[in-house]
N, C-alpha and C positions, 0 to 999 in steps of 0.2 A: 390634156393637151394645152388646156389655156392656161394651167398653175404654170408649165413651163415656156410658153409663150410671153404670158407676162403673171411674173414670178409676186410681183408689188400688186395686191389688190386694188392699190390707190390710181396704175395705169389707165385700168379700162374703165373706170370712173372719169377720168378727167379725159380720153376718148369719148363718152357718152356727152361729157359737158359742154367738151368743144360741139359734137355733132347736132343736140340739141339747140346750142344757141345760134348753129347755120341755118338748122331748119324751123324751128320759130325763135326766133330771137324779140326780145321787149322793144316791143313799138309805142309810138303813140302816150296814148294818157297812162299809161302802163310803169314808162319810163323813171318817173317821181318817185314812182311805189320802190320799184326794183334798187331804184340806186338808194333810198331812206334803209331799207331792208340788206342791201351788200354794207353800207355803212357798219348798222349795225353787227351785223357778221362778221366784219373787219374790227371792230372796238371789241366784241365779244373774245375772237381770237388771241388778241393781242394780250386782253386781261388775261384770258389761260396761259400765254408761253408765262406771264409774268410771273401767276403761280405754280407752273410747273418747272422754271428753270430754276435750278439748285446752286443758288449765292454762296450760300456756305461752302456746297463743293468746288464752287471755281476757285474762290479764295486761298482752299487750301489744295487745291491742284496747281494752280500758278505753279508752286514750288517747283515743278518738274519745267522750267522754264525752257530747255531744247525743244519740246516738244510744242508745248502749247505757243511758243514765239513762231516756231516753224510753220506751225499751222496756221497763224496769224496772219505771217506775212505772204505764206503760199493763196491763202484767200483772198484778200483784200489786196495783195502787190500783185502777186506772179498772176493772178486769174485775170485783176482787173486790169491788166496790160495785154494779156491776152484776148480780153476782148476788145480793147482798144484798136488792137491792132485788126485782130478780124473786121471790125468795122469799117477800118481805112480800106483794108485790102475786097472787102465784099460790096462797097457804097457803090463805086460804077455798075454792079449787077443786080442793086435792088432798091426798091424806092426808100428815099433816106430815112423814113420811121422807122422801117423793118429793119434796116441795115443800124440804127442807133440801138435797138431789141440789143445786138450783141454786147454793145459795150454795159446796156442794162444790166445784162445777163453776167458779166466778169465782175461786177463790184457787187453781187450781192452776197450775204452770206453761207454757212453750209446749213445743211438741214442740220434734226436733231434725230427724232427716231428712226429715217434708215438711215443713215452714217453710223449712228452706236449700233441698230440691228445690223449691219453691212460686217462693221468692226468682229463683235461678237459670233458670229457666222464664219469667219473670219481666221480668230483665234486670235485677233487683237486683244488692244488696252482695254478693256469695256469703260474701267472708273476713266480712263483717260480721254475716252472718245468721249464721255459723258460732260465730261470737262471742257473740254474742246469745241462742242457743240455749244453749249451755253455761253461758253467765254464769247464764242463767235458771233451768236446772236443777239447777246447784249450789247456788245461793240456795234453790231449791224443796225441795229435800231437807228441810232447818230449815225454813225460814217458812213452808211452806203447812200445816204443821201448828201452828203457832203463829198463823196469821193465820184457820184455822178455829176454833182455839179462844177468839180473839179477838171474834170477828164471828159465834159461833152461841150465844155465853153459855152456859145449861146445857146445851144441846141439843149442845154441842161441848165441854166439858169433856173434857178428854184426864187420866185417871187414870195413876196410877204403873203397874202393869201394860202399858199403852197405849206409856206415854212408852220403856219397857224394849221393846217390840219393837218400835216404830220404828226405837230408837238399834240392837240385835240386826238386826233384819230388812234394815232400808233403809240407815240409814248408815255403819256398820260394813264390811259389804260393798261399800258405793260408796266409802269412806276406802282399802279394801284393793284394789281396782282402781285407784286416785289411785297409789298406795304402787307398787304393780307396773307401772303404766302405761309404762314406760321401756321394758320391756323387753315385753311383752305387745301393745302400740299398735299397733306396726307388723305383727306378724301380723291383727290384725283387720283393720286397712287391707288388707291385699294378700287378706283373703278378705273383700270385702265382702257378697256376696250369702248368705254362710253366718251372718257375726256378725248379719244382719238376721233372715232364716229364724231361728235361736237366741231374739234377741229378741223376734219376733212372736208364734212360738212359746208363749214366757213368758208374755205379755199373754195371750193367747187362754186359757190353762189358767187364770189368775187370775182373767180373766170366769169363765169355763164355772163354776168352783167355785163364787163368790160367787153368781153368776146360781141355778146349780143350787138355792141354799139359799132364795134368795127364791122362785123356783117350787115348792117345796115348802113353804115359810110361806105360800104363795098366793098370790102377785103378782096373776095373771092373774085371780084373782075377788076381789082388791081391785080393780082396773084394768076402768071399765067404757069404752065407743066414746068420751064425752065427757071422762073425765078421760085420755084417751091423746092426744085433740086437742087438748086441755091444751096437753101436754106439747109436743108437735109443734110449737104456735101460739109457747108461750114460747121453744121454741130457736129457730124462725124469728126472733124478735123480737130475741133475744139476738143469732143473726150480722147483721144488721143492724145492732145497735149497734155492737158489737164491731168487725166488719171497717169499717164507715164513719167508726168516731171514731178508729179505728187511723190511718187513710186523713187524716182531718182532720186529726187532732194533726201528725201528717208535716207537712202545707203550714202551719198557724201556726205550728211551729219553722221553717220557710224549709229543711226537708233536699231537700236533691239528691233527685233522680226514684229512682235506684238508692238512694239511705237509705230515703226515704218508701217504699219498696216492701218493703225490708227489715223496717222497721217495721211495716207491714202485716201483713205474716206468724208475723213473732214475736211480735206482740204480742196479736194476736187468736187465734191459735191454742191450743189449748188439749191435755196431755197424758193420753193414757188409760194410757201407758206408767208413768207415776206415778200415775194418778187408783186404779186398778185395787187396785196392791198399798197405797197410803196407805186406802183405803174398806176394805181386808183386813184393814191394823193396826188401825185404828181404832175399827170398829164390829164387833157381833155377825153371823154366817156371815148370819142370813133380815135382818138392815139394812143389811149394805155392797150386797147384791144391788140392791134398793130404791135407796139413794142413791144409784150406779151409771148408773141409764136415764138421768137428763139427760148424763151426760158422753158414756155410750156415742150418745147419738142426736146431741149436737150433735159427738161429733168425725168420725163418719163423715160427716155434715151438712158439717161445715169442711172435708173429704179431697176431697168431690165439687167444693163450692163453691172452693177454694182451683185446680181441676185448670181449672176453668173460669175463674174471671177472669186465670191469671196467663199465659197466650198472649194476651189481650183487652190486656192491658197492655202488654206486649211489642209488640205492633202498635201500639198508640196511640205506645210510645215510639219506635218506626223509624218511624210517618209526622209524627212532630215534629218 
């Protein structure tokens, strides 16, 4: 009953993290430890995307330039205007941290393993998703902080402090993963289930922390039954857009069933594995928490929805 409830074992993990960090969350002298320790977790993670994302393949995936352009600008354009927008249209119903989460949430990049697992399930591009994801995330490293501070004007203003631990925290350690990736790649490949475990891991400590500091700035007595069905109503509205314009854009470029699917996945999907540690660099311990709930709610939302239509696809494409 719970495989098909939630299909992603990463969902009720990151349920467990948020609940734990409502019901104890890091107080007091505790606080130093926990955020030295999500640091690290966050520097650790980032070294692995750097030796698991495959340079070489993007380089010579590029070539297939409709797809991976399309994917490109369906992430970082069509999403992050879609959040832009959801933020205008949802600010009067929610306090403006929460309501800035959405525009967070449009400019970051796709994930990596469920979009290609999604794809693949699917009966997509698998090399293509594979492609796509990475091209994505190494773009997103830079631009999703630069297209937040583009598109949230003061509210995103990224000061020199900011700009110093990104370039420290996130890309440093992803450039030193790129650096090492030769010789380091193939042991992660031959232990996949460990590099993933390591990685979730990571995510999950980076919630618990950030989450910790907004329940102790108050979330939950900011946050009354209507501004949570808010929030609920606009990520509903948001995978809608998102998965069906993904889906559109595919058939008015004319991409094959296996592109268009690919597409589908990269492009509407959205990273908590970035969202987590970029809302850590960027904002103060009780605001990244806050900014947070939209991504946290629409990516487990995308993990469930993604487990569900991409067997519906896969059928539709064998009785074609």
């Amino acid at each position: 009953m719970l495989s098909r409830i939630f299909p992603d074992r990463f969902v009720p993990v990151l349920f467990a993290t948020i609940l734990l960090a409502s019901l104890l969350p890091v107080r007091g002298s505790t606080v130093p430890i926990a955020q030295g320790l999500s640091t690290a977790a966050i520097i650790f993670l980032f070294f692995l995307n750097g030796v698991r994302l495959p340079r070489d393949e993007v380089l010579h995936g590029i070539r297939n330039w409709k797809l991976q352009g399309s994917a490109f600008a369906f992430c970082f354009g069509g999403m992050a205007l879609l959040g832009l927008a959801a933020q205008a249209a949802i600010a009067p119903l929610l306090p403006a941290t929460l309501a800035l989460g959405f525009l967070f949430l449009g400019i970051l990049p796709s994930t990596v393993q469920s979009a290609t697992a999604a794809s693949s399930l699917a009966g997509g591009n698998v090399a293509a998703s594979v492609v796509a994801a990475a091209l994505l995330n190494l773009s997103g490293v830079a631009l999703s902080p630069l297209l937040f501070a583009l598109l949230a004007g003061a509210e995103g203003e990224i000061h020199g402090q900011a700009v110093l631990r990104i370039v420290s925290i996130l890309l440093l350690p992803f450039v030193a993963g790129q650096l090492v990736q030769r010789w380091l790649r193939p042991w992660v490949l031959a232990h996949r289930r460990l590099a993933t475990l390591m990685d979730r891991t990571a995510i999950a400590i980076a919630v618990y922390v950030a989450f910790s500091a907004a329940v102790v700035a108050g979330i939950w007595s900011l946050l009354d039954a209507r501004e949570i069905v808010v929030v609920l109503g606009g990520i509903a509205v948001l995978l809608v857009l998102s998965f069906g314009g993904a889906w559109a854009l595919g058939g008015m470029l004319g991409l094959t069933r296996p592109d268009r699917i690919t597409l589908l996945f990269s492009g509407a999907q959205k990273s908590i594995a970035v969202g987590a540690p970029l809302a850590a660099t960027l904002f103060p311990p009780a605001i990244a928490g806050m900014v947070l709930v939209p991504i946290l709610v629409y990516h487990m939302a995308q993990l469930i929805l993604s487990a569900w239509i991409a067997p519906a696809l896969r059928g539709e494409g064998c009785g074609a």
